[in-house]
N, CA, C and O atoms as a Tinker XYZ file with bonds, in Angstrom:
   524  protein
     1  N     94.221000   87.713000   81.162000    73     2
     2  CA    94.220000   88.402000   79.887000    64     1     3
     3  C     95.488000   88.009000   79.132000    63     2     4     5
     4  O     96.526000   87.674000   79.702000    81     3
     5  N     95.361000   88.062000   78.062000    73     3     6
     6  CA    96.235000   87.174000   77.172000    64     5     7
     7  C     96.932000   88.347000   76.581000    63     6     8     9
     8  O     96.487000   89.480000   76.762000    81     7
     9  N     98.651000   87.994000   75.462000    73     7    10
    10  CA    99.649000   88.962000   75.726000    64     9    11
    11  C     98.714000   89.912000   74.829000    63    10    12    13
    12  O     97.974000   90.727000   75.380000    81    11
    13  N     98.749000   89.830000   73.934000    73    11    14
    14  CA    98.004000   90.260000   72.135000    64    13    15
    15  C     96.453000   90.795000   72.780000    63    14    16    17
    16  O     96.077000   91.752000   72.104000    81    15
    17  N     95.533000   90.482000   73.799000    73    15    18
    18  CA    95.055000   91.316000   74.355000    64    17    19
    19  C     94.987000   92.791000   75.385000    63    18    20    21
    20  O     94.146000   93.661000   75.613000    81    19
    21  N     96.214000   92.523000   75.773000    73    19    22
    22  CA    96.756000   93.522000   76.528000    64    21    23
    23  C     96.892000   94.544000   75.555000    63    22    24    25
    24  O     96.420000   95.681000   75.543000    81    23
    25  N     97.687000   93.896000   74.663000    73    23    26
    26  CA    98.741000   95.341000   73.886000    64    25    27
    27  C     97.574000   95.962000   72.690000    63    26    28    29
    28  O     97.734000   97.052000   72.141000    81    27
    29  N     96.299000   94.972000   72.395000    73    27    30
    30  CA    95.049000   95.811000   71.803000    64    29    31
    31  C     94.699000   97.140000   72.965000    63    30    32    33
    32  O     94.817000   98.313000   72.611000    81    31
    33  N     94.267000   96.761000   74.351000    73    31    34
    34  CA    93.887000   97.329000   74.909000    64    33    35
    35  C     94.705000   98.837000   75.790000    63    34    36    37
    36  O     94.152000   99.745000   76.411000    81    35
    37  N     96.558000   98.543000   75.446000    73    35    38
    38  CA    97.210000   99.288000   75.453000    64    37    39
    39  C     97.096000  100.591000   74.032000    63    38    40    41
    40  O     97.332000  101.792000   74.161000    81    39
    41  N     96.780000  100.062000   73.087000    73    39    42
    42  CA    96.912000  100.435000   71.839000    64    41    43
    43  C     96.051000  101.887000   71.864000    63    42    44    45
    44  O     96.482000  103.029000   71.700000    81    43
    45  N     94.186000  101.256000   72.224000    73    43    46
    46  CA    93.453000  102.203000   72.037000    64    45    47
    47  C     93.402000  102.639000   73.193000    63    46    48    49
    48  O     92.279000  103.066000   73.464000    81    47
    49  N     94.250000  102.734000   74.134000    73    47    50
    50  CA    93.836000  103.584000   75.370000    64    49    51
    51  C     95.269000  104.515000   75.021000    63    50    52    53
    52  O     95.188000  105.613000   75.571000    81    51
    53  N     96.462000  104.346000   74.295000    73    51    54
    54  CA    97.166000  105.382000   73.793000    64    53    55
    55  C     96.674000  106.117000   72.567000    63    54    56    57
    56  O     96.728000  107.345000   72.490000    81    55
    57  N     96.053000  105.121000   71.334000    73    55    58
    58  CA    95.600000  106.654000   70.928000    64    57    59
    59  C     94.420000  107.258000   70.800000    63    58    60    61
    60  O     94.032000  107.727000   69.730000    81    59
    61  N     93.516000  107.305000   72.286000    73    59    62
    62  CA    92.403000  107.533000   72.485000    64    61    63
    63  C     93.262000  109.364000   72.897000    63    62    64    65
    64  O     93.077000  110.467000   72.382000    81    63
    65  N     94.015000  108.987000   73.825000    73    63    66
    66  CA    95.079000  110.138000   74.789000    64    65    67
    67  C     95.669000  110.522000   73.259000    63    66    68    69
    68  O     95.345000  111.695000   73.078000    81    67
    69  N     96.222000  110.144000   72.367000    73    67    70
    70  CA    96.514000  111.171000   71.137000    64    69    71
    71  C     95.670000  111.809000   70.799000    63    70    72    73
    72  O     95.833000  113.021000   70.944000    81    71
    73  N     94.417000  111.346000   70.214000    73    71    74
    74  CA    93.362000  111.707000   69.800000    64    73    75
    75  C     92.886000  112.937000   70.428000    63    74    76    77
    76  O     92.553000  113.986000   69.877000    81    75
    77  N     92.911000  112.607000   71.804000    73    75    78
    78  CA    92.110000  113.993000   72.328000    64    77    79
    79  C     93.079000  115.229000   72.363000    63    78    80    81
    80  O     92.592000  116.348000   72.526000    81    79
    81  N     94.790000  115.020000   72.178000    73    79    82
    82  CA    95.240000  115.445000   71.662000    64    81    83
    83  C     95.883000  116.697000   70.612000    63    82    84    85
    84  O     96.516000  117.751000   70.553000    81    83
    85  N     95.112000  115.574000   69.815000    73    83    86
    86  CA    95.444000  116.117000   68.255000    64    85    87
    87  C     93.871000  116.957000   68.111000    63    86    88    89
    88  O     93.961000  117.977000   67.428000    81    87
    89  N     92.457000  116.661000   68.662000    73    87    90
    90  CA    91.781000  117.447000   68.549000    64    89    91
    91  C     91.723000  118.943000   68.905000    63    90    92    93
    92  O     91.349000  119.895000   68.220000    81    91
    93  N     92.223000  118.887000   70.237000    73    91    94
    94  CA    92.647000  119.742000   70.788000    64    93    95
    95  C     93.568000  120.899000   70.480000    63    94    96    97
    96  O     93.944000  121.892000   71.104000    81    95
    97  N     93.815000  120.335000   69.138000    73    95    98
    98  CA    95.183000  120.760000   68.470000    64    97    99
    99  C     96.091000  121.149000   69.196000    63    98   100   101
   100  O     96.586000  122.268000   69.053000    81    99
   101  N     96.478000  120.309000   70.104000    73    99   102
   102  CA    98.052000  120.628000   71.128000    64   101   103
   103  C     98.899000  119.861000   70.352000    63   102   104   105
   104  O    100.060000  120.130000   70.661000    81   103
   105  N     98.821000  118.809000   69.256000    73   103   106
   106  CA    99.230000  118.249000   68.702000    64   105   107
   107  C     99.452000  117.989000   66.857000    63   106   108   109
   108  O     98.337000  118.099000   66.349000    81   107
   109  N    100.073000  117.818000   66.234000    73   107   110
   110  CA    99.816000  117.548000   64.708000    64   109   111
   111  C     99.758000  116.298000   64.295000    63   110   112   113
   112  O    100.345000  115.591000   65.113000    81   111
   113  N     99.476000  115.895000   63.716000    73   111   114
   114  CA    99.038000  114.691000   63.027000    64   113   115
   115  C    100.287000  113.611000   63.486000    63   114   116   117
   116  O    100.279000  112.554000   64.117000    81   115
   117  N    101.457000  114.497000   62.785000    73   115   118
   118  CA   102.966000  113.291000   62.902000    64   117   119
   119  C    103.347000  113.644000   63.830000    63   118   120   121
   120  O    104.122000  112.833000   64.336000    81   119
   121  N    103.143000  114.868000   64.607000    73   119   122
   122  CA   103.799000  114.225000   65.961000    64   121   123
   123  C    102.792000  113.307000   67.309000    63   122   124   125
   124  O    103.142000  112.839000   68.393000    81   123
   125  N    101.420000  113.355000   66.584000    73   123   126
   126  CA   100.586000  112.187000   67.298000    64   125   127
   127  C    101.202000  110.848000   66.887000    63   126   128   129
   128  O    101.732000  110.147000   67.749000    81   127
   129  N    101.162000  110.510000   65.765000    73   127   130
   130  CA   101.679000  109.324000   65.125000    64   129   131
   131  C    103.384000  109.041000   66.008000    63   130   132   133
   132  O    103.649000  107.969000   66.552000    81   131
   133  N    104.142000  109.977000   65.981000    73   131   134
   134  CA   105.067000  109.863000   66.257000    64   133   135
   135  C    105.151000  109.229000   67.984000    63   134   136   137
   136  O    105.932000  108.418000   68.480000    81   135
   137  N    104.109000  109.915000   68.531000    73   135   138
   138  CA   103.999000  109.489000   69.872000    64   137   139
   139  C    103.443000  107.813000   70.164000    63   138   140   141
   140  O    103.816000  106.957000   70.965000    81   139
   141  N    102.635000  107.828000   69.355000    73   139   142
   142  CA   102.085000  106.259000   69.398000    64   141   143
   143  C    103.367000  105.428000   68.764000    63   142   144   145
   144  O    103.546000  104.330000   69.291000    81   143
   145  N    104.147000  105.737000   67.868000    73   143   146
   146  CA   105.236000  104.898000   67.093000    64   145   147
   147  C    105.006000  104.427000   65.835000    63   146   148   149
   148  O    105.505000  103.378000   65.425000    81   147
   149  N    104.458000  104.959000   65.345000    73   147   150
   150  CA   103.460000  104.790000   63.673000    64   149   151
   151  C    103.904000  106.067000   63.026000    63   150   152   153
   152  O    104.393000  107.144000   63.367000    81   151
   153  N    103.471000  105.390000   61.823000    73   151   154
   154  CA   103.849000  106.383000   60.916000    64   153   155
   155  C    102.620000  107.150000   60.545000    63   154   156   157
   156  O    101.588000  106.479000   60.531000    81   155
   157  N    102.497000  108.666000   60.181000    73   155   158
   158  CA   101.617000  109.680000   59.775000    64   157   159
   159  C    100.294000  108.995000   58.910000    63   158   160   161
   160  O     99.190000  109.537000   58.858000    81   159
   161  N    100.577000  107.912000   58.354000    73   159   162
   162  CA    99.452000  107.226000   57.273000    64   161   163
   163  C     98.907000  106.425000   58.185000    63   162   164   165
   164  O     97.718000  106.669000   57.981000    81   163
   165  N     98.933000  105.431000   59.278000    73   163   166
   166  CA    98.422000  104.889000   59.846000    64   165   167
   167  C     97.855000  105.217000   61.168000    63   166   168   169
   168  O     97.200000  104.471000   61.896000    81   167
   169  N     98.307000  106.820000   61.438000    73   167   170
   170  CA    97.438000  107.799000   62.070000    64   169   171
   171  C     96.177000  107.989000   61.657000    63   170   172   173
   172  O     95.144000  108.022000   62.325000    81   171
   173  N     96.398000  108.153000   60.115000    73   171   174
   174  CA    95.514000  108.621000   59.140000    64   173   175
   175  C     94.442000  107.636000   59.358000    63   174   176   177
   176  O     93.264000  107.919000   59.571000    81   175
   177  N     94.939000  106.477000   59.287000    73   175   178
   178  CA    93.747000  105.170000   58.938000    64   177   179
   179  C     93.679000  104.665000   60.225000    63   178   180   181
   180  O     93.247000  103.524000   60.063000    81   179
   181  N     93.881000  104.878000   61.604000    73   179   182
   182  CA    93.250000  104.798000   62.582000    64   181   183
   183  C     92.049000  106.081000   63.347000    63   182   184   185
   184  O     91.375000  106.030000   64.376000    81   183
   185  N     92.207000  107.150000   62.287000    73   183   186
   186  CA    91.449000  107.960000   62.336000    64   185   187
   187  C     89.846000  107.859000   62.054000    63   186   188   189
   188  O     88.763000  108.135000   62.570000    81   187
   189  N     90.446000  107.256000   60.846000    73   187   190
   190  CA    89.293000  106.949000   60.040000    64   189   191
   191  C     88.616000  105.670000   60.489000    63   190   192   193
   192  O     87.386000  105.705000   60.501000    81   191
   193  N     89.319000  104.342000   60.928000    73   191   194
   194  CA    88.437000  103.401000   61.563000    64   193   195
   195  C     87.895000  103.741000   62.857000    63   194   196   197
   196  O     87.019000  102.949000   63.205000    81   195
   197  N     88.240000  105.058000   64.028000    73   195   198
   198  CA    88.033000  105.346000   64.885000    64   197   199
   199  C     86.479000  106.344000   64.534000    63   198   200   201
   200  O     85.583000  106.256000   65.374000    81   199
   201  N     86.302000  107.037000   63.581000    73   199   202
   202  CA    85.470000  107.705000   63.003000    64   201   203
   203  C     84.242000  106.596000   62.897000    63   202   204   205
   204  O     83.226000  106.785000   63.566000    81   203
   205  N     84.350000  105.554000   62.127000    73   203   206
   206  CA    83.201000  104.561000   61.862000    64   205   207
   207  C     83.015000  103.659000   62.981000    63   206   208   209
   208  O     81.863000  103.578000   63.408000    81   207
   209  N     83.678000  103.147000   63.395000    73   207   210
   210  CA    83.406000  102.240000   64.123000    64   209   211
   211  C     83.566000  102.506000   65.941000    63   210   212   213
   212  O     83.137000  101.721000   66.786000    81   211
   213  N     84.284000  103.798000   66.225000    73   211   214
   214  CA    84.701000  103.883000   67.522000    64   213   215
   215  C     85.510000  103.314000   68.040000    63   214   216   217
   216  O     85.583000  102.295000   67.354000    81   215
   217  N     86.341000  103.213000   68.941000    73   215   218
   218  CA    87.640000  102.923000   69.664000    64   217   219
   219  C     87.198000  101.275000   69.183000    63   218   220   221
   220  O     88.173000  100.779000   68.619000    81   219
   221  N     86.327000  100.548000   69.227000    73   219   222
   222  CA    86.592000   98.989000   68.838000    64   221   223
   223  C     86.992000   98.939000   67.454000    63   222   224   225
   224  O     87.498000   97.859000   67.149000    81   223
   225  N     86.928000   99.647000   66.680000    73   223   226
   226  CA    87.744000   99.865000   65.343000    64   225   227
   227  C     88.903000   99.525000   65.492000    63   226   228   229
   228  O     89.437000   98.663000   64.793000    81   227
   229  N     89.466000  100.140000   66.410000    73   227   230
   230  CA    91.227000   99.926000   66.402000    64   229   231
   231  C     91.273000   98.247000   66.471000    63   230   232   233
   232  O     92.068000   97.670000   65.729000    81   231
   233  N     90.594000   97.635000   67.180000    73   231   234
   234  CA    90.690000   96.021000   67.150000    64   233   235
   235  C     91.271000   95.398000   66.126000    63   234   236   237
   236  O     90.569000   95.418000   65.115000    81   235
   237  N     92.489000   94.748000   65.989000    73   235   238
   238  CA    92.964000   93.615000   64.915000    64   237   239
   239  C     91.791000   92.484000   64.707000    63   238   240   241
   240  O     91.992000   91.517000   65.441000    81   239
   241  N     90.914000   92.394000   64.097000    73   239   242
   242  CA    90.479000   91.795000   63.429000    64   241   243
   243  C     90.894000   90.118000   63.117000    63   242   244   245
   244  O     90.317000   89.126000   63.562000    81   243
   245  N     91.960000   90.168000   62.301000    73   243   246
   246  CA    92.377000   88.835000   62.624000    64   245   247
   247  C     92.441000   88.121000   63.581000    63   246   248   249
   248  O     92.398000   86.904000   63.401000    81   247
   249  N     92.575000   88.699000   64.998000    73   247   250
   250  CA    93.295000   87.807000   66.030000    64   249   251
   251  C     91.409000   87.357000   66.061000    63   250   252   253
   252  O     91.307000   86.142000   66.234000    81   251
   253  N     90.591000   87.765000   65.987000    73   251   254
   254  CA    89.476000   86.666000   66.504000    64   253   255
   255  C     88.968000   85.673000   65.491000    63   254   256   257
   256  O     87.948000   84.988000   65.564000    81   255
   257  N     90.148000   85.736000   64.234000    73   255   258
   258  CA    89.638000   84.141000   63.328000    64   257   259
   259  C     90.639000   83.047000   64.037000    63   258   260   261
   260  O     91.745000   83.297000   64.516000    81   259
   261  N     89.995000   81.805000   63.986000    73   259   262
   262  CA    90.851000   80.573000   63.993000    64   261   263
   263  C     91.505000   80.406000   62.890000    63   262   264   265
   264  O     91.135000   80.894000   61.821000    81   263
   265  N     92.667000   79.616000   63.054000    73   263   266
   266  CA    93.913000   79.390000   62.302000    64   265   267
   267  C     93.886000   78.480000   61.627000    63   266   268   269
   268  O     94.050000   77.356000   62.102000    81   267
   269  N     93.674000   78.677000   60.341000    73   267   270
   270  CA    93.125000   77.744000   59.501000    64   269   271
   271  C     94.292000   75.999000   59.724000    63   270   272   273
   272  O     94.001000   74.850000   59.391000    81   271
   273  N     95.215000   76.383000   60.208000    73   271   274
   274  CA    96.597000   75.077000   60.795000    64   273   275
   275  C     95.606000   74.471000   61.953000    63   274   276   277
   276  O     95.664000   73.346000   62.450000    81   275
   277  N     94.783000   75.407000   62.215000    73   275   278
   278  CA    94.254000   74.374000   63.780000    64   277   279
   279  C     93.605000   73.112000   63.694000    63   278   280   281
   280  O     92.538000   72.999000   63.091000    81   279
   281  N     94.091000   72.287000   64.176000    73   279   282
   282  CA    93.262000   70.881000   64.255000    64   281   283
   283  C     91.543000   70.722000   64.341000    63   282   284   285
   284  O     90.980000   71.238000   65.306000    81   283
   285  N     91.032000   70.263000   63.686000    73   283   286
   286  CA    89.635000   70.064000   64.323000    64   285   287
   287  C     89.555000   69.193000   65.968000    63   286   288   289
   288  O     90.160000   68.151000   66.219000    81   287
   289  N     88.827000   69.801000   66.740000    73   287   290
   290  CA    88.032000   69.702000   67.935000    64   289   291
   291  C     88.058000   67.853000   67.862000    63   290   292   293
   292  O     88.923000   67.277000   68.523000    81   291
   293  N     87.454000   67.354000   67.356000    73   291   294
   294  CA    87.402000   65.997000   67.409000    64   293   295
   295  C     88.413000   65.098000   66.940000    63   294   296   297
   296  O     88.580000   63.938000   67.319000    81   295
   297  N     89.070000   65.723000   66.090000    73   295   298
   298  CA    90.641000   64.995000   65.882000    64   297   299
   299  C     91.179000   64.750000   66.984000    63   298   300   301
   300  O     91.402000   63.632000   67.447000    81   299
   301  N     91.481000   66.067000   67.596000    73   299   302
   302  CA    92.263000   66.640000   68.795000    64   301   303
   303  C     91.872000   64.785000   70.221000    63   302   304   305
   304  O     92.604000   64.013000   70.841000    81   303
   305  N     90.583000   64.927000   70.071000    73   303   306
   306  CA    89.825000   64.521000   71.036000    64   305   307
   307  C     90.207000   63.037000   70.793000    63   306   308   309
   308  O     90.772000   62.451000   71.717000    81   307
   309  N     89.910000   62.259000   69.439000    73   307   310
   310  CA    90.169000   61.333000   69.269000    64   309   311
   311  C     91.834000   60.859000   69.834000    63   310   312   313
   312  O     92.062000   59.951000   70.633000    81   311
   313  N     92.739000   61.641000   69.250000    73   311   314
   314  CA    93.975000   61.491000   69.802000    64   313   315
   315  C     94.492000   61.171000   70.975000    63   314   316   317
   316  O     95.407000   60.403000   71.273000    81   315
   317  N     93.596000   62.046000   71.791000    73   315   318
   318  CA    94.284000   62.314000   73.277000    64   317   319
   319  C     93.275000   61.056000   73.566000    63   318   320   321
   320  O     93.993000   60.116000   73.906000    81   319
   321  N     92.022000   60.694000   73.568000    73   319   322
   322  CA    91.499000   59.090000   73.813000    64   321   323
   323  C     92.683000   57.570000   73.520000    63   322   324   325
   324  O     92.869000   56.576000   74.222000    81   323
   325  N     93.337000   58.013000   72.090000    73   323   326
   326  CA    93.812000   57.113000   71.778000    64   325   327
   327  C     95.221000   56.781000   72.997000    63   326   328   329
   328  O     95.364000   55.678000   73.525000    81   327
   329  N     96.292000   58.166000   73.307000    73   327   330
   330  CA    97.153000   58.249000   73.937000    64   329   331
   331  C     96.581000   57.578000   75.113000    63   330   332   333
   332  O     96.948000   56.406000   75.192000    81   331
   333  N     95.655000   58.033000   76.216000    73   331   334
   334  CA    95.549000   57.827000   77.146000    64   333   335
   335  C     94.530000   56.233000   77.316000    63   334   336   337
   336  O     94.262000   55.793000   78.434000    81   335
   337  N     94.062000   55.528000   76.010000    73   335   338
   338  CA    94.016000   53.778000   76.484000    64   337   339
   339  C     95.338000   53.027000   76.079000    63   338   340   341
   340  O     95.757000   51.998000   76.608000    81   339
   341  N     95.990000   53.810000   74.924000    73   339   342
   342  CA    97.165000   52.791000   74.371000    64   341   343
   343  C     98.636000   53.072000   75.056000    63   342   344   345
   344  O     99.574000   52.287000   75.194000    81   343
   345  N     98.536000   54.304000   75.395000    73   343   346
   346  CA   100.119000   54.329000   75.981000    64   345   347
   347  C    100.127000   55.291000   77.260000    63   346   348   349
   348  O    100.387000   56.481000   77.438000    81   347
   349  N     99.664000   54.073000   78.180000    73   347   350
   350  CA    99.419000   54.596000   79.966000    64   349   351
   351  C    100.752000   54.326000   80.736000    63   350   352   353
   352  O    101.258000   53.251000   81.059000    81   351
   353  N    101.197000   55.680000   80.949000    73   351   354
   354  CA   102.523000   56.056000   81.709000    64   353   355
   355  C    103.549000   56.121000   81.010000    63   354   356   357
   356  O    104.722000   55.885000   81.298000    81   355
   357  N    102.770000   56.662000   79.470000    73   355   358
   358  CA   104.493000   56.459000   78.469000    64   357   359
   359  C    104.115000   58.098000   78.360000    63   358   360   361
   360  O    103.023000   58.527000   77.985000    81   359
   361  N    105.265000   58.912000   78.772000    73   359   362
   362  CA   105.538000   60.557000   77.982000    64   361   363
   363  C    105.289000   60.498000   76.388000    63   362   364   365
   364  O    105.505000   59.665000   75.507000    81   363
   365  N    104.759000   61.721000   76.449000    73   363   366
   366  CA   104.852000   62.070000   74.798000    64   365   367
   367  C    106.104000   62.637000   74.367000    63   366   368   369
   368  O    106.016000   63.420000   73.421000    81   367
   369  N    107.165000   62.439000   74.806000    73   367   370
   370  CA   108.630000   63.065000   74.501000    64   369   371
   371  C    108.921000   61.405000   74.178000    63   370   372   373
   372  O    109.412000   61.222000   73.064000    81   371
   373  N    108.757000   60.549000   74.745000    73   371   374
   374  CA   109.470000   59.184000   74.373000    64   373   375
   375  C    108.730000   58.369000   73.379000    63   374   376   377
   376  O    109.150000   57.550000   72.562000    81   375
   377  N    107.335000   58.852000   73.682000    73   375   378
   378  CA   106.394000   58.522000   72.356000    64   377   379
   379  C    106.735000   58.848000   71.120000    63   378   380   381
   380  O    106.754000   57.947000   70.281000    81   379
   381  N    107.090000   60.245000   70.727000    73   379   382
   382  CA   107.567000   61.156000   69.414000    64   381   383
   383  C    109.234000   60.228000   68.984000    63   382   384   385
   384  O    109.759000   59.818000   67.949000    81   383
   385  N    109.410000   60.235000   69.728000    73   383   386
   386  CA   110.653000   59.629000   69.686000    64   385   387
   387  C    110.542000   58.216000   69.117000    63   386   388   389
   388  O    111.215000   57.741000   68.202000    81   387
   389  N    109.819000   57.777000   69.644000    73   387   390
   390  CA   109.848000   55.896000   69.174000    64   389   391
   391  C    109.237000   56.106000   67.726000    63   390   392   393
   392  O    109.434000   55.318000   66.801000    81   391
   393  N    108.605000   57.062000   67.650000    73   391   394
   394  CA   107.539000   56.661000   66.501000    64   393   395
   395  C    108.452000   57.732000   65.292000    63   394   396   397
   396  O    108.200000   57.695000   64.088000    81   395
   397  N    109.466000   58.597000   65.874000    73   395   398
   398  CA   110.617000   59.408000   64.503000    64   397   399
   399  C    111.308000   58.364000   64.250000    63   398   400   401
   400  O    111.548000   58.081000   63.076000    81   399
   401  N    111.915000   57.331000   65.612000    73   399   402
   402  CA   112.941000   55.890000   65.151000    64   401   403
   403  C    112.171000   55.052000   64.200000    63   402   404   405
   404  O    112.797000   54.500000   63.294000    81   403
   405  N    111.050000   54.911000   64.284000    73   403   406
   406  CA   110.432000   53.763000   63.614000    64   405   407
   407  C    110.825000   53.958000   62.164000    63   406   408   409
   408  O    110.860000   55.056000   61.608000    81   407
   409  N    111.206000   52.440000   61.431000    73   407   410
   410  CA   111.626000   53.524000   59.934000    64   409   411
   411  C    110.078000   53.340000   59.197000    63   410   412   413
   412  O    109.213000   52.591000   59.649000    81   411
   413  N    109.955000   54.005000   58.228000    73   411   414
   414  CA   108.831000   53.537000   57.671000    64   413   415
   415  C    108.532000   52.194000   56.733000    63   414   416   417
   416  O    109.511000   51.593000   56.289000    81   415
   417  N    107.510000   51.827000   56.499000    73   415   418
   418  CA   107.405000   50.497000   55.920000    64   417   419
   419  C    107.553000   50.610000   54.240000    63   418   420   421
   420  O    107.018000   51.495000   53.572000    81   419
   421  N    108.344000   49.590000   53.734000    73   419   422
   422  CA   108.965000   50.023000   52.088000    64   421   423
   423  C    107.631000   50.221000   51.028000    63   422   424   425
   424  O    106.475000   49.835000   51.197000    81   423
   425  N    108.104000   50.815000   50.109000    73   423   426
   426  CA   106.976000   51.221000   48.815000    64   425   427
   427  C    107.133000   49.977000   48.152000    63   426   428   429
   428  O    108.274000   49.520000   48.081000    81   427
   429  N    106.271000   49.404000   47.697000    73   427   430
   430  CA   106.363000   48.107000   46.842000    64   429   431
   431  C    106.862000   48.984000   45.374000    63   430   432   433
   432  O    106.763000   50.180000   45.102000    81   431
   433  N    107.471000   47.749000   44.532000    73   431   434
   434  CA   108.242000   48.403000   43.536000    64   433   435
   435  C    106.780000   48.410000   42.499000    63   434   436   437
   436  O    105.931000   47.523000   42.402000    81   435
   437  N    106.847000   49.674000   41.830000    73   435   438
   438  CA   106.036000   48.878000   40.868000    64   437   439
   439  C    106.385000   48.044000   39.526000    63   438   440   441
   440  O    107.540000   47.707000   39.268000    81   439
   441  N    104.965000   47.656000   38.456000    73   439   442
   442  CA   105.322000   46.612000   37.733000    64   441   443
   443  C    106.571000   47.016000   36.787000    63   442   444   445
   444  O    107.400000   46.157000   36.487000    81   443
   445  N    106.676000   48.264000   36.356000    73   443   446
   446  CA   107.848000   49.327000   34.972000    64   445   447
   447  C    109.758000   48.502000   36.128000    63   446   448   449
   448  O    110.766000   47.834000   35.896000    81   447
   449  N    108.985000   49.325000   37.438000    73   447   450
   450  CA   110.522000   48.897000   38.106000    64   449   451
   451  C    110.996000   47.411000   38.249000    63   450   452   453
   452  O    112.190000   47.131000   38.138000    81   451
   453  N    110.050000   46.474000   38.495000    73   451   454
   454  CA   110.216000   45.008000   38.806000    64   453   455
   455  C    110.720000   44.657000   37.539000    63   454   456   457
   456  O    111.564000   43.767000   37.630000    81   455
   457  N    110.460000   45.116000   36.158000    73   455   458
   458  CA   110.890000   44.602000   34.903000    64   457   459
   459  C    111.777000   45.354000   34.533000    63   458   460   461
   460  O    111.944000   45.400000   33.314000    81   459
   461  N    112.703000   46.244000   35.434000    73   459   462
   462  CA   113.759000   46.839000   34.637000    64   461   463
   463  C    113.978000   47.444000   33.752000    63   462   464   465
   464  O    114.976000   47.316000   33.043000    81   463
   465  N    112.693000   48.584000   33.540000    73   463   466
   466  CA   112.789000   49.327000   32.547000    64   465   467
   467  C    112.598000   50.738000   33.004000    63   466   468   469
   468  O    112.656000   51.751000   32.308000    81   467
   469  N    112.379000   50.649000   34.188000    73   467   470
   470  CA   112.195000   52.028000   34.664000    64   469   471
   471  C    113.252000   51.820000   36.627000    63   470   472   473
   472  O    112.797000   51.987000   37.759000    81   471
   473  N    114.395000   51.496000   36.266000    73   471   474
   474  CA   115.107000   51.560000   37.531000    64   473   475
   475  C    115.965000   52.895000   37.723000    63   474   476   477
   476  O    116.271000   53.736000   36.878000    81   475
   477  N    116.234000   52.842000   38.965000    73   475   478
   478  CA   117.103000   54.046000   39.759000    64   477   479
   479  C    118.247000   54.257000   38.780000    63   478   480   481
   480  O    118.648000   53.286000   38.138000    81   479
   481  N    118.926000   55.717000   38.582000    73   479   482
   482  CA   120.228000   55.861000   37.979000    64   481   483
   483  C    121.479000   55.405000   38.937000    63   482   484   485
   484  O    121.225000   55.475000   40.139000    81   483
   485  N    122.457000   55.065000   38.675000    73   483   486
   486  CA   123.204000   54.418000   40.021000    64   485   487
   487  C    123.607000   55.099000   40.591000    63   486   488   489
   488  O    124.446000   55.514000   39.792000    81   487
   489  N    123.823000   55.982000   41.919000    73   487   490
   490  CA   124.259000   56.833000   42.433000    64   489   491
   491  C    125.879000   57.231000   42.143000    63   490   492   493
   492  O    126.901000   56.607000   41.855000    81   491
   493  N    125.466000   58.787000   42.415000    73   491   494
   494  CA   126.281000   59.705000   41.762000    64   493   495
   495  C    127.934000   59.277000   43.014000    63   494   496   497
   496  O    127.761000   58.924000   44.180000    81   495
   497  N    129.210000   59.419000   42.439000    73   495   498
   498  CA   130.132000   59.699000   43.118000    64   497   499
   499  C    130.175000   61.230000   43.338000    63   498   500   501
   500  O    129.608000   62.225000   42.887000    81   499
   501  N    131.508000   60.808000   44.620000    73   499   502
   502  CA   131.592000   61.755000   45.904000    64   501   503
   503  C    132.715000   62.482000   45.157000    63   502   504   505
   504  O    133.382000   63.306000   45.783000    81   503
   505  N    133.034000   62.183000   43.569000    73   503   506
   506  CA   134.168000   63.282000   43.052000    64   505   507
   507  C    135.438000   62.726000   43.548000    63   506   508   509
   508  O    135.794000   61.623000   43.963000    81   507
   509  N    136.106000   64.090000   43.325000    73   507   510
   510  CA   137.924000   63.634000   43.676000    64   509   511
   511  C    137.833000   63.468000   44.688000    63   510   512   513
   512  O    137.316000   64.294000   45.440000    81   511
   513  N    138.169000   62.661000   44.963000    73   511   514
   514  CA   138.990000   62.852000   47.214000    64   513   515
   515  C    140.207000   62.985000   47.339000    63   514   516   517
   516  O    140.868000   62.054000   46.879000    81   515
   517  N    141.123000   64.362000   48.102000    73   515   518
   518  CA   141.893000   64.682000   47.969000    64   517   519
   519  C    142.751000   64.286000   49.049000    63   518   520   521
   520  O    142.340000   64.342000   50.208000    81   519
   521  N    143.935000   63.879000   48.762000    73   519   522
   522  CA   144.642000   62.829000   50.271000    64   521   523
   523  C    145.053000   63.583000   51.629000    63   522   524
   524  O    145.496000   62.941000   52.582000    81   523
């Protein structure tokens, strides 16, 4: 079980134990909230998703979308094909490395720059230098 699953499943099994609680009225609203570590409004609105949906209400939601940063499946796949015919017994720590040293290959100038009408300003000086 994974960390962010645990602490869902910690979550609604604490304020299942508020809940019965606060029904019970052994408890008030903020000092249920207070016991879980929330504030009185998000008592409120775990009340209310607990009302519609039942203890799977409390569920974060987000954690079951993929991450829109995630690589596609076949990228992924292509890659690790490519690593393992082109570079057999080379680390990917010395790989990353060769390929940050590599410098990149130059921008051709274009036609404005080749004719000198659109060149670099000459770089700025470093100011006073003081002895």
């Amino acid at each position: 079980m994974r960390r962010t699953q645990l602490l869902q499943e910690l979550r609604k099994m604490n304020f299942e134990n508020a809940l019965t609680l606060w029904s019970e009225q052994r408890l008030t609203q903020a000092e249920a909230a207070r016991m879980l570590g929330i504030c009185e409004r998000t008592f409120r609105r775990y009340l209310a998703r607990s009302e519609d949906d039942g203890l799977d209400g409390l569920i974060d939601k987000r954690l079951a979308q993929a991450s829109p940063r995630k690589a596609p499946a076949d990228e992924v796949m292509a890659l690790r094909d490519r690593y393992r015919l082109r570079h057999i017994g080379c680390s990917v720590t010395r790989l990353s490395r060769h390929f940050a040293l590599t410098p990149a290959p130059p921008v051709p100038a274009s036609p404005t720059e080749q004719s000198g009408h659109a060149a670099w300003p000459p770089p700025r000086t470093r100011g006073r230098r003081r002895p």
